[in-house]
N, C-alpha and C positions, 0 to 999 in steps of 0.2 A: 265409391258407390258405383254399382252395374248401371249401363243406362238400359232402358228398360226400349226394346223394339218393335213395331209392329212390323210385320212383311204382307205388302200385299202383290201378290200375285204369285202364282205357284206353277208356273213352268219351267223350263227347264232352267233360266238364268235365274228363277226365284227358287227355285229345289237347288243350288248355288249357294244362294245368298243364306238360306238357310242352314248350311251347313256351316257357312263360314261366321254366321252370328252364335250361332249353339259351340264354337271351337273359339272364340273370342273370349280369352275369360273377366275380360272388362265390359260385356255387354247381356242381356240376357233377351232371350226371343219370348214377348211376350204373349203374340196374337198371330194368326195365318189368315188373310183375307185374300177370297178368290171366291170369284161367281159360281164359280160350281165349287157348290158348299162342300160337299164328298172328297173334293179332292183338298182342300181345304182341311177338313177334318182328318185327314188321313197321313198329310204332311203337319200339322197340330200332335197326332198321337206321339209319332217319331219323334219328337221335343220337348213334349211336354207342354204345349201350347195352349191357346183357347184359340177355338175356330169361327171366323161369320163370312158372310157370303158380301156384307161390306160394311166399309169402313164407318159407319151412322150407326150399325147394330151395336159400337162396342160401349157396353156402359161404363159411367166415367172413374168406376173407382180399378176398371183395369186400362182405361185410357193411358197409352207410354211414354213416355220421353220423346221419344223421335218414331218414324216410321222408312221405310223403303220398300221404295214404289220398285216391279221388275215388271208391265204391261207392253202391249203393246203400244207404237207413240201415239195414239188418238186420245191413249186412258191419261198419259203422262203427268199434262199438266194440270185438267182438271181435276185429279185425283189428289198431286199437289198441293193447288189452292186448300181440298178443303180440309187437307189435313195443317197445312199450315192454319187458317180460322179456326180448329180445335187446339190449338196450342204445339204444335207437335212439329220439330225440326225434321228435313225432308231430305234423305239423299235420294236422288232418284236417275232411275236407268237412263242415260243416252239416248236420243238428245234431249232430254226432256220435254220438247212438245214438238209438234210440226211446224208452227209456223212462229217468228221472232214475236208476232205482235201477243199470242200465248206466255211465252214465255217472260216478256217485259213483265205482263201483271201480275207472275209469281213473282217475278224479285221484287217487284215494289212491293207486293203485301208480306213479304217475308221482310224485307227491312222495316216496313212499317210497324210487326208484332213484333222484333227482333228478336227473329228466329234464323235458325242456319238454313240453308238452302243451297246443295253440293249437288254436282251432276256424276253420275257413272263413267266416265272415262277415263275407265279403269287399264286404257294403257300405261298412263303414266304411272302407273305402280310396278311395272312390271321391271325387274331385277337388271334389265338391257336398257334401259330407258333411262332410268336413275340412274346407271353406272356413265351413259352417254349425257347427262347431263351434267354430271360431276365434272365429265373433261372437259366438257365445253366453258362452263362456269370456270372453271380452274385457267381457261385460257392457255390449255397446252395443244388445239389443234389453229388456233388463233382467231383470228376475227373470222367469223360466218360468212362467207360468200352467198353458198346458195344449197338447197336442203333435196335429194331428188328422191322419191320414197313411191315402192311397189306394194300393193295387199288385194289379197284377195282369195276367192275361191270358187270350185266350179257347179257349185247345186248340187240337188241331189236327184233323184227323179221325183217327179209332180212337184219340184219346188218353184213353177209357176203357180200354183193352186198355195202357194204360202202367204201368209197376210203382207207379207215385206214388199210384195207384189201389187198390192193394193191400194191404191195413190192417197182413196178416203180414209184408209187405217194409217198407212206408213207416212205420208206426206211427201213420197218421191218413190226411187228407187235406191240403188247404191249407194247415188251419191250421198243420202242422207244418213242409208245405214253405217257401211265401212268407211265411207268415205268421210264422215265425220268425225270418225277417229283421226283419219290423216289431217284433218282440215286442225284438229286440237292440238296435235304434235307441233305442227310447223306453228302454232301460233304462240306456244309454250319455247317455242326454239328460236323464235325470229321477234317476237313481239306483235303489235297489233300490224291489223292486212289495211293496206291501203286501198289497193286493185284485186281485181280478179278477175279471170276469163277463167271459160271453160266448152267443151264440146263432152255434151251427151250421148250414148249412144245405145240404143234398145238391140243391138245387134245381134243374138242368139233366143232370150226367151221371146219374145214379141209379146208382150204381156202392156203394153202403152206405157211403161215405168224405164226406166236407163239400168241394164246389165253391167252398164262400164262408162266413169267417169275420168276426165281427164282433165286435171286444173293447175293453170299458172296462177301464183296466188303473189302480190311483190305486198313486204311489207313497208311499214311508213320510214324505214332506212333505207330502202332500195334493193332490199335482199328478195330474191326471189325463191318458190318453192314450188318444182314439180311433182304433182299427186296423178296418179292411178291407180282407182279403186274397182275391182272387177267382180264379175259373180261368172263371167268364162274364164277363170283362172283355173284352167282343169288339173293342175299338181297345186296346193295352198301353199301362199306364198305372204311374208311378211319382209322386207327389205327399206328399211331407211338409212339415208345416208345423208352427214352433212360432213359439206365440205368448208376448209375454212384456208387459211393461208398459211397455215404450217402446216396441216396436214388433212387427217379426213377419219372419220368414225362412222363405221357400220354397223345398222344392228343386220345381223341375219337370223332368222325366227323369232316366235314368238311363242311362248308355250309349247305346248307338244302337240298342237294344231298345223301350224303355221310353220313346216320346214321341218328340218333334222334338228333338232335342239334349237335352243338360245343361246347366243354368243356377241360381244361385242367386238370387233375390229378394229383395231386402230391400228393407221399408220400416218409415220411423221416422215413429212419433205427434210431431205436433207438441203443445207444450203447451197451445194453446189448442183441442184433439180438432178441429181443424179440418180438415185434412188430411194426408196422409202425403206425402214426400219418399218416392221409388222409384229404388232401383239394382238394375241387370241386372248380375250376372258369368257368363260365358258360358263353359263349362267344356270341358275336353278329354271325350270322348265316347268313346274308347278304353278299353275295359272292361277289357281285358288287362293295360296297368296297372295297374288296381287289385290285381292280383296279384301283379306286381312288388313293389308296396309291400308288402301282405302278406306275402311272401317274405323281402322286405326286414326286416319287424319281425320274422319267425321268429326268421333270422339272427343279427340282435341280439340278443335275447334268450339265444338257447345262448351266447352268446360273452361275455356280460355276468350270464349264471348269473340270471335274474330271470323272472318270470312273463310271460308276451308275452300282448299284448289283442288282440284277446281271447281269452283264457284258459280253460281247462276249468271253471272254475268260474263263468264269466260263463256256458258254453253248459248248466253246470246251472240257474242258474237258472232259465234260459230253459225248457227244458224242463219244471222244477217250475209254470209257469205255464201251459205247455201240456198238463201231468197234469191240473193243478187245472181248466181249464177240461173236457177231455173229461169228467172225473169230474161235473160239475154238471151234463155234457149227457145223463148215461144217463139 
């Protein structure tokens, strides 16, 4: 049986999502929700959809299975709540809210209806990620030292005048946006963060938000993980690398965004530290995928009644370290 979805939001990550739920043939798109109804309606024809301007107009005999939320983060988490209160499992875009103490009371009322409740951090889907954690898990570059990982990109023009800029919409700057993808990776790779430091720095748009964040993150084993998330990264740039004690795994790009293709790197220490042994895997470069798959572990998940990763409490964490960081910046 399709699960049946509503999509609320229709900009560019929701004109996205829409595509990738209509090419899902385990799911079907059942509603387009977005404040401006027109555009709503118009993304609705292309699919065959029903269109409202929000999430309360939908009556209950086309109310769907699940919903996903693509807003900006101020809509995130109340939008969440209430589609969680109408019955309805919630994947929703990264981070899910701005602030942890938002986010707690989605998961608690999502465990409490026991309903799914999945965050968008839809790196982990991506064909270099998964291939990178295969070897880690497989334990052929050996135990984890430490993770040091580059992203970012350089605006566009008037992308000061973008909501991302906007501390009451967005909840930060970088650090929240890209930066919490890096902040998911290393936590997905290392386990839970004990510590964290970090320096903000608003040093190109001057817009009162951070252009570039920089963070030492150790987790509760001692492993440590350098992040840098940039919005002056004038060539786009995606670089994670972990290192371990037999060797070391690269991703370089990400999508057809983020660098000259996707590829993963590995090289293995020989025993006498003499040189390393190098293999290239050269990845599919189709971002949209990684949606699919994401969609795909939604799926799963309601249908198998278990928590989907990542999970509403993986995107608390994440958050709790993006508190604890602004907090040390005032």
């Amino acid at each position: 049986m399709a699960l049946r979805i509503a999509l609320i939001g229709c900009g560019s990550m929701g004109k996205r999502w829409a595509s990738a739920i209509a090419a899902y043939e385990s799911a079907t798109l059942e509603a387009i929700i977005d404040r401006e109804k027109s555009i709503a309606e118009e993304t609705a024809r292309k699919y065959g959809a029903k269109a409202f301007s929000a999430i309360e107009e939908m009556p209950r005999e086309v109310r769907p299975d699940a919903c996903i939320i693509a807003t900006p983060h101020q809509f995130l988490a109340p939008l969440a709540k209430r589609a969680i209160e109408m019955g309805m499992h919630v994947l929703s875009e990264k981070p899910g809210a701005k602030r942890p103490e938002e986010m707690r009371e989605v998961v608690e009322l999502a465990r409490e209806k026991d309903l799914r409740f999945m965050i968008g951090y839809n790196y982990r889907f991506f064909p270099s990620l998964l291939k990178a954690k295969e070897i880690v898990d497989a334990g052929k570059v050996g135990d984890i030292m430490f993770i040091r990982a580059r992203h970012g990109f350089g605006g566009r023009p008037g992308y000061d005048m973008n909501w991302r800029h906007k501390r009451e919409i967005s909840g930060g700057g970088e650090l929240i946006d890209q930066g919490s993808h890096l902040i998911d990776l290393a936590r997905w790779f290392l386990g839970d963060i004990s510590d964290s430091r970090g320096f903000l720095e608003d040093a190109f748009w001057k817009t009162g938000v951070e252009d570039n964040a920089f963070l030492l993150l150790k987790s509760s084993e001692g492993k440590v993980a350098s992040l840098h998330a940039s919005w002056t990264q004038w060539a786009p740039l995606f670089s994670f690398e972990i290192y371990g004690t037999k060797g070391v795994v690269e991703i370089q790009g990400l999508g057809r965004k983020y660098g000259d293709g996707e590829r993963v790197v590995i090289r293995e220490r020989k025993d006498d530290f003499s040189s390393v042994e190098e293999k290239v895997i050269e990845c599919d470069p189709d971002a949209d995928k990684a949606l699919t798959r994401e969609l795909e572990e939604f799926s799963r998940a309601i249908y198998e009644k278990r928590d989907p990763q990542p999970s509403g409490r993986d995107a608390l964490a994440v958050l709790e370290i993006i508190a604890d960081i602004y907090g040390k910046d005032q």
